[in-house]
DSSP file (Angstrom, degrees, kcal/mol; ACC not computed):
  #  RESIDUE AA STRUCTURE BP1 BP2  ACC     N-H-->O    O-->H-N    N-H-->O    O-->H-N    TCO  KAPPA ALPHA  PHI   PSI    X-CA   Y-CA   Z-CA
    1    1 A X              0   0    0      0, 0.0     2,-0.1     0, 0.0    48,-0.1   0.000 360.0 360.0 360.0 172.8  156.9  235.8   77.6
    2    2 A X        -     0   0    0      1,-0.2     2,-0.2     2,-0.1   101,-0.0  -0.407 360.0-152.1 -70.0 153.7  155.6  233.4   75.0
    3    3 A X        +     0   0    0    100,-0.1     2,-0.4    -2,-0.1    -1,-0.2  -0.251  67.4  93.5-105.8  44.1  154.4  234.8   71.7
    4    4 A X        -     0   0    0     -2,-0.2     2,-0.4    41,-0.1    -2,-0.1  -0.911  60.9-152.9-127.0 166.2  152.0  232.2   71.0
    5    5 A X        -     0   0    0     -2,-0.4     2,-0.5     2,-0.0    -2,-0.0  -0.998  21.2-165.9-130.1 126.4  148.1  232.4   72.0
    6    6 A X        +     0   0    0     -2,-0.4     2,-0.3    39,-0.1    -2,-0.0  -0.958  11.6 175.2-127.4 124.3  146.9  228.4   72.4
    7    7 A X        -     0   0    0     -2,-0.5     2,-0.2     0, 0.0     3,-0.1  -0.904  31.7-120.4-128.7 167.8  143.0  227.9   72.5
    8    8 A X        -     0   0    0     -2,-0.3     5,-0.1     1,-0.2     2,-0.0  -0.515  41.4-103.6 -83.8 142.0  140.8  224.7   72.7
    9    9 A X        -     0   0    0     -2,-0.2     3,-0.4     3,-0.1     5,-0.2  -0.179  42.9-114.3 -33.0 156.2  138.2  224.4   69.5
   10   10 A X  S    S+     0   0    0      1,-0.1     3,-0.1    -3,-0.1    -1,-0.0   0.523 117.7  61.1 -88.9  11.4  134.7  225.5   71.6
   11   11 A X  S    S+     0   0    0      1,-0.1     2,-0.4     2,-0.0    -1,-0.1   0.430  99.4  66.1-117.6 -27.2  133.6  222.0   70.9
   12   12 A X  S    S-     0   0    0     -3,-0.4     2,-1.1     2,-0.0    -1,-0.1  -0.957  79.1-111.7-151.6 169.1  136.5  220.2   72.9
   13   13 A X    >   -     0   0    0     -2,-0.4     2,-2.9     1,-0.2     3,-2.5  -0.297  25.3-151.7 -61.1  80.1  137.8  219.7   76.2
   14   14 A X  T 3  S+     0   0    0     -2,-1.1    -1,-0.2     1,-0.3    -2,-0.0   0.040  93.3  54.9 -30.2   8.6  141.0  221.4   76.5
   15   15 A X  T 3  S+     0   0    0     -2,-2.9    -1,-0.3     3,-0.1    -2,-0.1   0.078  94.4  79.5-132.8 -10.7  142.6  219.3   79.1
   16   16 A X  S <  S+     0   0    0     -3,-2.5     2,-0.3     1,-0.1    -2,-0.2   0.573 103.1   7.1-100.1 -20.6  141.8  216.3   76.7
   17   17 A X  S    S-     0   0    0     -5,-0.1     2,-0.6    -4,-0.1    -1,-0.1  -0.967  75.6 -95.7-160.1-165.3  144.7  216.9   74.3
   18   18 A X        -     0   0    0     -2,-0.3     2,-0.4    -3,-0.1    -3,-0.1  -0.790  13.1-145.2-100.7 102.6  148.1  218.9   73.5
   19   19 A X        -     0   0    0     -2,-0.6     2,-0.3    27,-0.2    27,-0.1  -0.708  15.6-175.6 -85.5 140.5  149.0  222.1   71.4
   20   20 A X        -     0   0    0     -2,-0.4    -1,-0.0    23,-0.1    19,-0.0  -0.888  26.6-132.5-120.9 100.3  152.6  221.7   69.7
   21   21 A X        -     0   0    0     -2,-0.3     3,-0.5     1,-0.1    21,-0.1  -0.010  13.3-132.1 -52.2 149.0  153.4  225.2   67.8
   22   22 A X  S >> S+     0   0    0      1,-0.2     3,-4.4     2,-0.2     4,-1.2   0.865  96.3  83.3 -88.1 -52.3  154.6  224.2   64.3
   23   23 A X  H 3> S+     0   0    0      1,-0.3     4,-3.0     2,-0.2     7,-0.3   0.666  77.2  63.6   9.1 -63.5  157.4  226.7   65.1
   24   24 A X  H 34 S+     0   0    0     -3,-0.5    -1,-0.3     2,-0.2    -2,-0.2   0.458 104.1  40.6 -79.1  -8.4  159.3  224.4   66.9
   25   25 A X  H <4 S+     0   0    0     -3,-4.4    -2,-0.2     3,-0.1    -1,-0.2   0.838 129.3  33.2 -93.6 -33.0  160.0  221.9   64.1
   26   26 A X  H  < S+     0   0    0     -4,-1.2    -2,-0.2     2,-0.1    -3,-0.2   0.499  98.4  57.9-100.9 -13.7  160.6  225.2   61.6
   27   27 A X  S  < S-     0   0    0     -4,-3.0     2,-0.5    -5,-0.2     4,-0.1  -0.389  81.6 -74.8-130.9-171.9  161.7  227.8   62.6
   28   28 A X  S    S+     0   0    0      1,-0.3    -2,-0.1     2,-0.2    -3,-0.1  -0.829 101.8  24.9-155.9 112.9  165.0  229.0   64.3
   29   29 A X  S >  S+     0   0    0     -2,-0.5     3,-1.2    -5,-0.1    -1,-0.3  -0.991 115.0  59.5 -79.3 -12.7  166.0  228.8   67.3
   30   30 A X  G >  S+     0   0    0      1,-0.3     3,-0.6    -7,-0.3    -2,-0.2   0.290  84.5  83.8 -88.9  20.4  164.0  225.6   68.3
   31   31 A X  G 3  S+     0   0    0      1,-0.1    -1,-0.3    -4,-0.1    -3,-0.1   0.704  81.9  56.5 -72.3 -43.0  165.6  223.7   65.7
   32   32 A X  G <  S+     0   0    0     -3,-1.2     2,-0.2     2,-0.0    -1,-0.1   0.625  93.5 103.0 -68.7  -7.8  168.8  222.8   67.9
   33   33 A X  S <  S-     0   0    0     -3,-0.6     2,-0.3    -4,-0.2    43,-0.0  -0.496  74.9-127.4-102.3-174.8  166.3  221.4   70.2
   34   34 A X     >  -     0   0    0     -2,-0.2     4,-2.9     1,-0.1     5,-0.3  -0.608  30.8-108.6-116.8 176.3  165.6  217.7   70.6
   35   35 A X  T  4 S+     0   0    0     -2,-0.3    -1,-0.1     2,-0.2     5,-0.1   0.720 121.4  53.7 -64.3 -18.5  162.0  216.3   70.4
   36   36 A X  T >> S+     0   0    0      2,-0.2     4,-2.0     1,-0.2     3,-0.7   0.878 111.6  51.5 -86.5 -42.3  162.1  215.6   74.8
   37   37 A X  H 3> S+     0   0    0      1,-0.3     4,-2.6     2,-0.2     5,-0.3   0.966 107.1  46.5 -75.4 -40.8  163.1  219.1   74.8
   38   38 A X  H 3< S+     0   0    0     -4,-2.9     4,-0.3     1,-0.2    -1,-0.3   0.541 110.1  55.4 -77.0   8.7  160.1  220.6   72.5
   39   39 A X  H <> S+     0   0    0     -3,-0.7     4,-1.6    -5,-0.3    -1,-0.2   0.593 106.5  47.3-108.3 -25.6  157.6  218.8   74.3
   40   40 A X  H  < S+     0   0    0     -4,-2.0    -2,-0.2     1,-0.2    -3,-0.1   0.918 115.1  51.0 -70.5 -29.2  158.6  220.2   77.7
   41   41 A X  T >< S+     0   0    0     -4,-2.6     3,-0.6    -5,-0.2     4,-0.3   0.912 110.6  41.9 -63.7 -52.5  158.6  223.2   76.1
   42   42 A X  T 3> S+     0   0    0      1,-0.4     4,-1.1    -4,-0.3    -1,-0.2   0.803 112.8  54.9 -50.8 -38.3  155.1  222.9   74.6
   43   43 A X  T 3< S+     0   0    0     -4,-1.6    -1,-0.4     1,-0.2    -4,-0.1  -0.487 108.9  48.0 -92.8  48.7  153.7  221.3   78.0
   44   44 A X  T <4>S+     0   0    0     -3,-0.6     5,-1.1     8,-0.0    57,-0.3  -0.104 114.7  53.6-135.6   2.8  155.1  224.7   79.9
   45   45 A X  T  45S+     0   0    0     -4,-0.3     3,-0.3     3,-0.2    -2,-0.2   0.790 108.8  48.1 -81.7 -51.9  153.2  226.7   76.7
   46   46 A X  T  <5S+     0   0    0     -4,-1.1   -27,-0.2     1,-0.3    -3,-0.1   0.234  97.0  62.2 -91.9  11.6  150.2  225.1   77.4
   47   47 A X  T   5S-     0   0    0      3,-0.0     3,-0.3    -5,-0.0    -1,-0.3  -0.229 134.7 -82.5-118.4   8.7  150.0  225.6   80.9
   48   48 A X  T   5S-     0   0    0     -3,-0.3    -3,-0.2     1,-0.2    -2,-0.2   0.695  81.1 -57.4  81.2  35.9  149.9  229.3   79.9
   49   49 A X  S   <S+     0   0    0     -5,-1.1    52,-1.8    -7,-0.1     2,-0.5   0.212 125.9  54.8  98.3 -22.8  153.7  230.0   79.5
   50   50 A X        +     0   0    0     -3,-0.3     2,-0.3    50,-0.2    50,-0.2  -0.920  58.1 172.9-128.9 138.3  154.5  229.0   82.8
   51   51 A X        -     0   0    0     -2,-0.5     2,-1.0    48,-0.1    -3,-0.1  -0.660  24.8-159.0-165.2 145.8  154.0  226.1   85.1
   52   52 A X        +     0   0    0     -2,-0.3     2,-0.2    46,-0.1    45,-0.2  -0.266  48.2 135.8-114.2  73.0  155.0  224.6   88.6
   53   53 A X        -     0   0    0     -2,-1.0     2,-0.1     1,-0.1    44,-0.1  -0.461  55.9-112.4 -84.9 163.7  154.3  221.3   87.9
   54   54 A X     >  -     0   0    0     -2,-0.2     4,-2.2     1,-0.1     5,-0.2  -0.329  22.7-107.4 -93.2-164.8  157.5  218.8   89.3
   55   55 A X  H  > S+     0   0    0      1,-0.2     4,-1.1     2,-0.2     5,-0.3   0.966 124.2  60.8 -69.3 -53.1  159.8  217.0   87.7
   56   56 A X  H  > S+     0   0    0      2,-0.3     4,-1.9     1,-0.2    -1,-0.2   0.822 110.4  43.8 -50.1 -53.2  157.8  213.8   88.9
   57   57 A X  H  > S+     0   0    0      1,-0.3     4,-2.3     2,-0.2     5,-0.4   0.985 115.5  53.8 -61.6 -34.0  154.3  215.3   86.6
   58   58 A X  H  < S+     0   0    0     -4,-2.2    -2,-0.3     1,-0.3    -1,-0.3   0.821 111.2  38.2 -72.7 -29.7  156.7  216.1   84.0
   59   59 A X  H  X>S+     0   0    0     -4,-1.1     5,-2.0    -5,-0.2     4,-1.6   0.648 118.3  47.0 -97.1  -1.8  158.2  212.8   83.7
   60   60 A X  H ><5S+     0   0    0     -4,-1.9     3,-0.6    -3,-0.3    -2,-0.2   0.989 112.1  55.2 -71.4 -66.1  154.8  210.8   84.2
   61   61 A X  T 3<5S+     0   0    0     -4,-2.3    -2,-0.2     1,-0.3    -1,-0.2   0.810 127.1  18.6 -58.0 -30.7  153.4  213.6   81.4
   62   62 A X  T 345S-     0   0    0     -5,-0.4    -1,-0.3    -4,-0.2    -2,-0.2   0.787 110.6-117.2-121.8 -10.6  156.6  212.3   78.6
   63   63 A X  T <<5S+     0   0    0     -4,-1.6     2,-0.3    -3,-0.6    -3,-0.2   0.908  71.4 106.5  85.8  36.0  157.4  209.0   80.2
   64   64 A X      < -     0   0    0     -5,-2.0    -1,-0.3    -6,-0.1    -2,-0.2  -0.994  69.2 -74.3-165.7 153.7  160.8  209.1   81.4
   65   65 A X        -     0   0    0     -2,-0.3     4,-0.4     1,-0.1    -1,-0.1   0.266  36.7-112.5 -48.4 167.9  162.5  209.3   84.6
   66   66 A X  S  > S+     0   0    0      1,-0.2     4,-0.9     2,-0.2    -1,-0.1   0.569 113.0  55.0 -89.1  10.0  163.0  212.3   87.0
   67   67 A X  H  > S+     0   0    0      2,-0.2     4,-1.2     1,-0.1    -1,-0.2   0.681 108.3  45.0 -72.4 -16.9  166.2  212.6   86.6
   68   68 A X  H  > S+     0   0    0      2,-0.2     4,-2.8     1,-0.2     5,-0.4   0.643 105.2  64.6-101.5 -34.6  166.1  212.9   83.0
   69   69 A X  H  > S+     0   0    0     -4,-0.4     4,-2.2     2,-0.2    -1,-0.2   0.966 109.2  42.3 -41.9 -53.5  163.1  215.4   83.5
   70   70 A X  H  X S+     0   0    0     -4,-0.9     4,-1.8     2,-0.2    -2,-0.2   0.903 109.9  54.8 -68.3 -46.9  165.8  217.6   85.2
   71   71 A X  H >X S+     0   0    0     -4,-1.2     4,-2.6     1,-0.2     3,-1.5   0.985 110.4  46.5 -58.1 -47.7  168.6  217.0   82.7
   72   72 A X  H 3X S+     0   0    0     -4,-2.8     4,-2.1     1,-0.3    -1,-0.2   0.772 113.8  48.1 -92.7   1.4  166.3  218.1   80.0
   73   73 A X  H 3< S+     0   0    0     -4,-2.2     4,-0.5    -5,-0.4    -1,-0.3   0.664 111.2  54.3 -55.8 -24.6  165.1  221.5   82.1
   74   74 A X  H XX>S+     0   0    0     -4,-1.8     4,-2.4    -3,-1.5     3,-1.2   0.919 108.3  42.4 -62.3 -69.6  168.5  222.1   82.8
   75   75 A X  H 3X5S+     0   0    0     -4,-2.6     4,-2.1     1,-0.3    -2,-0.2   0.929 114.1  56.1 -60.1 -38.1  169.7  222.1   78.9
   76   76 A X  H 3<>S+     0   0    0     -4,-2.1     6,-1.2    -5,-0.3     5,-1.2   0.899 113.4  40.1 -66.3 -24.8  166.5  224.2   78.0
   77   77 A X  H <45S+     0   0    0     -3,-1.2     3,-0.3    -4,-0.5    -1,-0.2   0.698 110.3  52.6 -90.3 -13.9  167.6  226.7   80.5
   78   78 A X  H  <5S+     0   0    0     -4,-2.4    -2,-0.2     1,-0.2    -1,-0.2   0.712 115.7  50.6 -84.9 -18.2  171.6  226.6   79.6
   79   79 A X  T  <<S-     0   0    0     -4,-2.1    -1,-0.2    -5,-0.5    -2,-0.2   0.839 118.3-114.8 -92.2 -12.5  170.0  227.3   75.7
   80   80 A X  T   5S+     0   0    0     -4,-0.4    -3,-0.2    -3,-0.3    -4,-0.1   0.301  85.6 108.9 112.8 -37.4  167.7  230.3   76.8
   81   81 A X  S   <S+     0   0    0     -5,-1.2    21,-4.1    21,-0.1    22,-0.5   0.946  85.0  24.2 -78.1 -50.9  164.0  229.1   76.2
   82   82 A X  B     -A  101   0A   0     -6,-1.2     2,-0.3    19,-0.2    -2,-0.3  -0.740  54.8-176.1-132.8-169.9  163.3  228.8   80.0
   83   83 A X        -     0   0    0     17,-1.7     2,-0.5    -2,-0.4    -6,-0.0  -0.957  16.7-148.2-144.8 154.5  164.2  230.0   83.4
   84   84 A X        -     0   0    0     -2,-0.3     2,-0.3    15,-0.2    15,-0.2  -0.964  10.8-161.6-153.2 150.4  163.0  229.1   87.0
   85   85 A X        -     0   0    0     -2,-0.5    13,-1.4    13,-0.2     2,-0.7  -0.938  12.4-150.3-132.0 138.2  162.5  230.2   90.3
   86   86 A X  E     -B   97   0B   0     -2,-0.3     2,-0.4    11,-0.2    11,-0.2  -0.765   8.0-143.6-114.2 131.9  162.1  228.3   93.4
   87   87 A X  E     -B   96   0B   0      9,-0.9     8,-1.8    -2,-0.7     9,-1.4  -0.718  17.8-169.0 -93.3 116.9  160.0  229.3   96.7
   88   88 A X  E     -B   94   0B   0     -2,-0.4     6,-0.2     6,-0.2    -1,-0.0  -0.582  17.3-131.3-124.6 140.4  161.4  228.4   99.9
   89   89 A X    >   -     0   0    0      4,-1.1     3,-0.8    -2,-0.2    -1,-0.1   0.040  48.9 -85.6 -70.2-174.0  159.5  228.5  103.5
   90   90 A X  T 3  S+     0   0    0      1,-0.2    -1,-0.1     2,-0.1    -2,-0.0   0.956 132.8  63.0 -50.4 -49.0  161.5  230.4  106.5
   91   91 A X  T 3  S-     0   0    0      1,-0.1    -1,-0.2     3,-0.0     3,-0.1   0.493 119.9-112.2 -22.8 -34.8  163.0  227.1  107.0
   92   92 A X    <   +     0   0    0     -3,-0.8    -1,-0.1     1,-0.3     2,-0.1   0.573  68.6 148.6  78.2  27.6  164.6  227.0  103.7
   93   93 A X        -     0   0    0      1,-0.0    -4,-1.1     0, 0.0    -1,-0.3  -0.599  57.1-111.3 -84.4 159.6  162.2  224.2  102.7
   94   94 A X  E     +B   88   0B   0      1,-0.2    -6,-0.2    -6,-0.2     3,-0.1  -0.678  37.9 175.0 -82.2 162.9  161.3  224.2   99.0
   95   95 A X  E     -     0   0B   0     -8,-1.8    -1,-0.2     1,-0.7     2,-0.2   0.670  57.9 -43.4-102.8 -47.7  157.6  225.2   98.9
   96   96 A X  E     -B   87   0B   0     -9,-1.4    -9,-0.9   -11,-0.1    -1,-0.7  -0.781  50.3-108.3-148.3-177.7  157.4  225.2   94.8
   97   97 A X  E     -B   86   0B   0    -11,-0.2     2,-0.2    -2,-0.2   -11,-0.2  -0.974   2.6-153.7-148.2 140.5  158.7  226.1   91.5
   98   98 A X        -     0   0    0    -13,-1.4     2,-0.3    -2,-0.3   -13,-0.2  -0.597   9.5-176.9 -76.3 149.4  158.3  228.1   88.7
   99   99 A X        -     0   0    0     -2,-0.2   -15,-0.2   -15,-0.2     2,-0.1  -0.499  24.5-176.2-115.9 164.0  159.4  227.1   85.0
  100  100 A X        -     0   0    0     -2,-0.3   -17,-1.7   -50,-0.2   -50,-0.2  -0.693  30.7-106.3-165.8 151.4  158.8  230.0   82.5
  101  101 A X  B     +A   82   0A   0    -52,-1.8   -19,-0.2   -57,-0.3   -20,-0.1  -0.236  31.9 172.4 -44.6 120.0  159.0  230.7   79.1
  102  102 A X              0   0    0    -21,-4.1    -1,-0.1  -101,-0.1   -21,-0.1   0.850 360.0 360.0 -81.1 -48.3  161.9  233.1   78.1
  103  103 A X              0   0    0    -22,-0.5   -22,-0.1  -100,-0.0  -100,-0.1   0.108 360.0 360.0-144.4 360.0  161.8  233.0   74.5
């Protein structure tokens, strides 16, 4: 799970702006990753380490298609940082998905 602890100030409305761990510009491993990728990363941080938002919130959230939404969930998961699991009806319908934090 993640090793960061993200709180709001008590003063403002947490839902009103974004933490991005300094970590990820400095430190080792997140250095190999690209600025699209440490903000998906940050937004699945701030959602408490997990989230099953879709690709669709996630590209609204950064501004960029969902296809590219997928490429860069894909590359975070071929590097290690996250993993997902996806919950299917009897049907085999999807119902949802998990992203979470690996590392």
């Amino acid at each position: 799970m993640c090793r960061y602890k993200l709180s709001a100030p008590d003063n403002v409305d947490p839902k009103e702006y974004f933490f991005i761990p300094k970590a990820l510009f400095n430190d080792q491993p997140y250095k190999g990753l690209t600025l699209q990728e440490k903000l998906i990363y940050s937004y699945i941080l701030n959602d408490g380490g997990e989230t099953k938002s879709t690709n669709r919130e996630l590209g609204n959230f950064l501004g960029v298609s969902k296809d590219r939404i997928q490429q860069i969930l894909a590359t975070l998961a071929d590097k290690g940082f996250i993993e997902s699991a996806v919950f299917r009806n009897e049907r085999k319908q999807v119902m949802f998905r998990i992203i979470r934090i690996k590392r």
